[in-house]
C-alpha positions in Angstrom: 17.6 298.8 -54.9 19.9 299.5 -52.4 22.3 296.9 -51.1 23.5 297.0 -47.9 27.1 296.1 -48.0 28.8 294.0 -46.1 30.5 295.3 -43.0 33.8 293.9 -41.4 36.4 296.2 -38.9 39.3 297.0 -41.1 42.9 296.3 -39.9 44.3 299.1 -41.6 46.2 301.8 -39.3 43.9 304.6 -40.9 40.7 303.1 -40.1 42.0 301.9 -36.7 42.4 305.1 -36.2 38.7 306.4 -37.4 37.6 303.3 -34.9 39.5 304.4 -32.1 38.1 308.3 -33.0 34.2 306.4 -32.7 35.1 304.9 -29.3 36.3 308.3 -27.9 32.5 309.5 -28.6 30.3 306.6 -29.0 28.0 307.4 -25.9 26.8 310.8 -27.3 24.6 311.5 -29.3 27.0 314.2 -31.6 26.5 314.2 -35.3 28.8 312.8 -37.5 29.9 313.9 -41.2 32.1 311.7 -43.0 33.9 312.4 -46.3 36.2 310.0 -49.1 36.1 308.9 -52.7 33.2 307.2 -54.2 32.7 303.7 -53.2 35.1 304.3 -50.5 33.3 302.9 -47.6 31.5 305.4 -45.9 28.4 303.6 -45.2 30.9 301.1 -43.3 31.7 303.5 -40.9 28.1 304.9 -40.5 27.8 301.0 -39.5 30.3 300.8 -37.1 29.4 304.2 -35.3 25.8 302.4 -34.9 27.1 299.1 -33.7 29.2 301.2 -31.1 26.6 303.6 -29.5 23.9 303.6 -27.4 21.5 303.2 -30.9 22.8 300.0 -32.0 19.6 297.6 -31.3 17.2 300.7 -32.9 16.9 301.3 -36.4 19.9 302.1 -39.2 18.2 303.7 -42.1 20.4 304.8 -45.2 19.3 307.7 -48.0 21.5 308.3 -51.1 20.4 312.0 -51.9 22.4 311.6 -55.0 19.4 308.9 -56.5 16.3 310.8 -56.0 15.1 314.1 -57.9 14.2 317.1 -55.6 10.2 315.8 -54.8 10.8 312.3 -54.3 13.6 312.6 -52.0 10.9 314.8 -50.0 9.0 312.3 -50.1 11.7 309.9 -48.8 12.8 311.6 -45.9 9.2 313.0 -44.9 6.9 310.0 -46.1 3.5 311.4 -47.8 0.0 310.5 -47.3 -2.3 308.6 -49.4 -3.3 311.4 -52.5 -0.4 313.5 -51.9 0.7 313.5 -55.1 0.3 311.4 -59.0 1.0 307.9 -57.7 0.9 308.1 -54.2 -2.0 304.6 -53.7 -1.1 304.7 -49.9 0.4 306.0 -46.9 4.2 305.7 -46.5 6.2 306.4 -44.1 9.9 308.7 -44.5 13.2 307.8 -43.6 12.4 310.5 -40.3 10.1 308.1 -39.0 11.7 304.7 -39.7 14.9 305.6 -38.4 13.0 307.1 -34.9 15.3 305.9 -32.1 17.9 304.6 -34.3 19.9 306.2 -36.7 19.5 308.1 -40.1 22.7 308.0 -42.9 22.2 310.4 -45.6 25.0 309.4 -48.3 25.5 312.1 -50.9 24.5 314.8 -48.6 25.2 317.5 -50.7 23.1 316.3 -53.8 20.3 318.1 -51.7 18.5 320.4 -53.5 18.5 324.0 -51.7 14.7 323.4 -50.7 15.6 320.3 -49.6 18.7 321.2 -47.4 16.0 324.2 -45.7 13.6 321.3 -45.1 15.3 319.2 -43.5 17.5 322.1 -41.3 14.2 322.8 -39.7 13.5 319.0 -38.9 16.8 318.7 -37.6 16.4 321.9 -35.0 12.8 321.3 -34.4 12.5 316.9 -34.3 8.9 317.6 -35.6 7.4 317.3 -39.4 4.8 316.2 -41.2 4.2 314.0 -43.7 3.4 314.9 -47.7 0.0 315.8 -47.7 -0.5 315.7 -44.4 -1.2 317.8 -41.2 -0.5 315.7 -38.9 2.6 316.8 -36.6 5.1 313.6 -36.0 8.0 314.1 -34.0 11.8 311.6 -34.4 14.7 311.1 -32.3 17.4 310.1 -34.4 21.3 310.8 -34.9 22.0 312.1 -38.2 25.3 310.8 -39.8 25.6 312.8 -43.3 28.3 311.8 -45.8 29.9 313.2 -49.1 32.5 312.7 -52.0 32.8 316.2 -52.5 35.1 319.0 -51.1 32.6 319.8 -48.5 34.0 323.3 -47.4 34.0 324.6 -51.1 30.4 323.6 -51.7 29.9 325.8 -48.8 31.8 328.7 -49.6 30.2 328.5 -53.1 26.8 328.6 -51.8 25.8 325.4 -53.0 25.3 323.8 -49.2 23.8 325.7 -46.6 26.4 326.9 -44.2 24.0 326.8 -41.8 23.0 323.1 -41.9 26.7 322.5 -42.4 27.5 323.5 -39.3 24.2 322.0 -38.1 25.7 318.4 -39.4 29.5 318.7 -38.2 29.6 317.4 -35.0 32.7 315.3 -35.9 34.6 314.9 -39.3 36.1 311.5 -40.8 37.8 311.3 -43.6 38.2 307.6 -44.9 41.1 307.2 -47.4 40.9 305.3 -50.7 41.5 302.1 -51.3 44.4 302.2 -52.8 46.1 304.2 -49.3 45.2 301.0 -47.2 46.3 297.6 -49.4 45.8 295.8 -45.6 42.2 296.3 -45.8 42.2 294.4 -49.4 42.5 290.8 -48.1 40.0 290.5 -45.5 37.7 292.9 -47.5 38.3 290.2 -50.1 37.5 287.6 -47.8 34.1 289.0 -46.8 33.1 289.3 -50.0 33.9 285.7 -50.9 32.2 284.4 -48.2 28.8 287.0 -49.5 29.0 286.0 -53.1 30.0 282.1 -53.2 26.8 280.8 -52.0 24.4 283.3 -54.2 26.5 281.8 -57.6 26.2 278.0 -56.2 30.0 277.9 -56.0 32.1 276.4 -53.4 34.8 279.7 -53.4 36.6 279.9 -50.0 39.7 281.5 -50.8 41.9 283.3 -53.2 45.3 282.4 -54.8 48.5 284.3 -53.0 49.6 285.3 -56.9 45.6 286.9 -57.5 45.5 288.4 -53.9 49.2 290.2 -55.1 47.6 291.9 -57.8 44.6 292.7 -56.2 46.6 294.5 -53.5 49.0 296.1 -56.3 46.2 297.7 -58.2 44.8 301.2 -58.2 41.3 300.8 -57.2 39.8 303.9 -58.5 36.0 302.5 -57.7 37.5 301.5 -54.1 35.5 299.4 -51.7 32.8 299.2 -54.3 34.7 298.6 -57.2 37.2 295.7 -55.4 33.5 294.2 -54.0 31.9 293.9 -58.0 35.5 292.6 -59.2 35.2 289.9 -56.7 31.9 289.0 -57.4 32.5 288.8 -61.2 35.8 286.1 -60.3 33.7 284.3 -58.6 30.8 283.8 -61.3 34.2 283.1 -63.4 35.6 280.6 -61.3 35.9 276.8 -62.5 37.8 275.7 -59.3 37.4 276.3 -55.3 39.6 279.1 -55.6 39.9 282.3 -56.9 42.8 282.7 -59.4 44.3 285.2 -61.7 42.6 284.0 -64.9 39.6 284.4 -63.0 39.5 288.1 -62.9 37.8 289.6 -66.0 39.9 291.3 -68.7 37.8 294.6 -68.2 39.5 295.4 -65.3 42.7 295.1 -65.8 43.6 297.7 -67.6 43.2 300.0 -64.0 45.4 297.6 -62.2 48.8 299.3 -61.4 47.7 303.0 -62.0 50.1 303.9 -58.6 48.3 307.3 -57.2 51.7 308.9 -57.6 52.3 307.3 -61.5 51.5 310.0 -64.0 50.2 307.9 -67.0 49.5 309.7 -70.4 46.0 310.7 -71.6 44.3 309.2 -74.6 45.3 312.6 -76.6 47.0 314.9 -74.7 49.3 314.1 -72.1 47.1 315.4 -68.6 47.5 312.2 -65.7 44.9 310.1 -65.7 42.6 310.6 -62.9 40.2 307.7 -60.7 37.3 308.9 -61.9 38.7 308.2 -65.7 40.0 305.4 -65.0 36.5 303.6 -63.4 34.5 304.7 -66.2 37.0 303.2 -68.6 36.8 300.3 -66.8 32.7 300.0 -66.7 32.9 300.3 -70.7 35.5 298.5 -71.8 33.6 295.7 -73.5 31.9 298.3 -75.2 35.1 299.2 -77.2 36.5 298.4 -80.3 39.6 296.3 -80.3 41.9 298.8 -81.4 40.8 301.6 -79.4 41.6 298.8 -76.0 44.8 298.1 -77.9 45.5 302.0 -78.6 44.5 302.5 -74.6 46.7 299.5 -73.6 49.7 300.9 -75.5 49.0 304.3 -73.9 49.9 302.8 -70.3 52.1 300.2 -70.8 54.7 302.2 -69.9 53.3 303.3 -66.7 52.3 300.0 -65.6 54.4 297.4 -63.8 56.2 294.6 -66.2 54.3 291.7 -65.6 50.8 293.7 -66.7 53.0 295.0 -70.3 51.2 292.1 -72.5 47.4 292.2 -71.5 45.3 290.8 -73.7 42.3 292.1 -74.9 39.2 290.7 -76.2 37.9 289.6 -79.4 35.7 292.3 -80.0 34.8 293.3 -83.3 35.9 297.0 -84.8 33.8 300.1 -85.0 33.5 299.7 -88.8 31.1 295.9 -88.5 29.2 297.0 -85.5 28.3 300.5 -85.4 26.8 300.3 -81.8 30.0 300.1 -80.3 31.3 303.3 -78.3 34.5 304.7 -80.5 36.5 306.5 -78.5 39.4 306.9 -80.1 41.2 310.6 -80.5 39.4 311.6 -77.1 41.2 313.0 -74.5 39.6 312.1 -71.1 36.8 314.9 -71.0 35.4 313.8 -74.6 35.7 310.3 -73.5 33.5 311.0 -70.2 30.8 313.5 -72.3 30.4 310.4 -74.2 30.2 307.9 -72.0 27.7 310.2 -70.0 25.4 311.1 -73.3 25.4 307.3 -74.0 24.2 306.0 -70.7 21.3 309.0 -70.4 19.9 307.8 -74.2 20.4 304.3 -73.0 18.8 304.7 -69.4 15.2 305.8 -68.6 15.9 307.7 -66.1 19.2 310.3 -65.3 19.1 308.2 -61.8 19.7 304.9 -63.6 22.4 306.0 -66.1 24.2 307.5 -62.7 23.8 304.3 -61.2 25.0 302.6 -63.8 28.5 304.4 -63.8 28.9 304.5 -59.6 28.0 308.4 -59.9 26.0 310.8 -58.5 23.5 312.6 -60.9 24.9 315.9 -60.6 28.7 314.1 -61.3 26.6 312.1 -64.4 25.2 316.1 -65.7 28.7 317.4 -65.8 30.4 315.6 -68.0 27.4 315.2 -70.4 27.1 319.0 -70.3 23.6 318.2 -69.3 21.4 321.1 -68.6 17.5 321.3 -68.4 16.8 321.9 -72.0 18.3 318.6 -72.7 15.6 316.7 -70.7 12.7 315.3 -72.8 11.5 312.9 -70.4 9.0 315.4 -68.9 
């Protein structure tokens, strides 16, 4: 399912900036391509250039082009008749339609598969289509706002995004910074996300501690916007009081707080920096761990973190040895640790959408460091 997060303007000087960039253009109708880290926020700025423009009572329709396979994001975008293929019991419309008059957000743009990028080129210069298993021609008016994680101009030059419906897409770039570039942004995003979750766990949470806020603000974020939003949400389930306070936060997390962007902190084996996208898997699987790999991890970056994170604690978990389904990663360098982590969630998951999901990744992220190729997939 996909959540709409919330949305709140950002006091930040760098997403001032991006707002004040929106304003300059809001009344036309140009195209928009937005880039940052995963989790980073992009869909919040998709949100604010529809609140700001001449679209903002019509439609807001969002696709993640990383979570469908090839056909079904066809069928997404283009809707399909009733018959049009193994499953399809009745008519449905695509995103093209819903988001007519409004405005359509694809998120992981470049997760398109080439057939997909040609299809939807010729929507985009035609504003006509039809419908899977149809012959009816429909036409849409809708702004396109495309977004990506990804170096856009080297998936280009390597051939694996159309140049043509790159330049189609690039009316005007953004780049949103991480998290951990912007601490300002922390509190109220904080904030918003108290006043979201409280309610939902049947607490009464309506603020958080100055001394929990401080290391909130102090910590690396390598999950960003989304990450900061499922930490908060987890405090809050954790909460016995009507605030949020550091004993609150789960242990799971902590071992990414302090990683500083410019910190250089050891590898497992090996001595390469650890990088965001390490880091946030480590943090998704750390109950999974034995106790003296999170011991042998925690040693590993006590040095790089600041003094009053030097005696974490880490769970009572039992070792590798009395419960063989734990994930033992110890003697892996990051790579080994991210193969496994990968092959572990695709056994686990029933589909290599779910398993992606389940690590904040896109599937093509999720095949690389399984060394997933199409020989490995039985599910057909």
């Amino acid at each position: 399912m996909n959540i709409q997060p919330t949305f709140i303007e950002l006091p930040s000087e760098p997403m001032q900036e991006i707002y004040r960039t929106i304003q300059q253009v809001a009344e036309s109708d140009i195209s928009f391509f937005i880039t940052g880290e995963t989790g980073v926020g992009k869909e919040g700025v998709a949100q604010y250039i529809h609140k700001s423009g001449p679209r903002r009572n019509k439609p807001f329709v969002a696709i993640n082009c990383g979570r469908f396979t090839s056909e079904l994001l066809q069928s997404e975008l283009f809707g399909h008749e009733e018959g049009a293929f193994t499953g399809a019991s009745h008519q449905r419309k695509g995103a093209f339609e819903r988001a007519n008059g409004g405005i359509l957000f694809l998120d992981e743009v470049i997760e398109m598969s080439p057939e997909a990028q040609k299809m939807l080129l010729r929507v985009l210069d035609a504003k006509s289509f039809t419908r899977l298993g149809g012959n009816e021609n429909l036409t849409a008016d809708f702004q396109v706002i495309a977004a990506t994680n990804r170096n856009i101009e080297e998936t280009v030059l390597e051939t694996e995004f159309r140049a043509d419906l790159y330049y189609r897409l690039v009316g005007m770039m953004l780049h949103v910074l991480p998290l951990r570039e912007r601490p300002e942004d922390i509190a109220p995003l904080t904030d918003a996300f108290i006043h979201e979750f409280s309610p939902k766990h049947g607490q009464g949470i309506t603020r958080i501690t100055p001394e929990a806020l401080a290391r909130l603000e102090a910590a690396a974020w390598p999950g960003n916007v989304r990450q900061l939003r499922s930490t908060v949400r987890t405090a809050i389930a954790m909460a016995t009081t009507d605030k949020l306070e550091v004993e609150d936060f789960p242990y799971n997390f902590s071992p990414t707080w302090g990683l500083e962007k410019s910190a250089a902190a050891p590898d497992i084996k090996g001595h390469t920096s650890i990088h965001p996208e390490f880091a946030q898997t480590l943090s998704s699987i750390w109950e999974t761990l034995p106790a003296e790999t999170q011991q042998t991890i925690i040693r590993e970056l006590s040095t790089h973190l600041p003094e009053q994170w030097r005696n974490l604690q880490v769970s009572n978990i039992p070792t590798t040895d009395e419960n063989p389904e734990l994930l033992n990663i110890t003697n892996m360098n990051q790579d080994e640790i991210l193969q496994a982590v990968a092959q572990r969630r695709i056994a686990e998951c029933s589909s290599l959408t779910q398993a992606a999901h389940s690590l904040g990744i896109d599937i093509r992220t999720l095949q690389k460091h399984a060394h997933w190729t199409e020989q490995n997939d039985t599910s057909s």
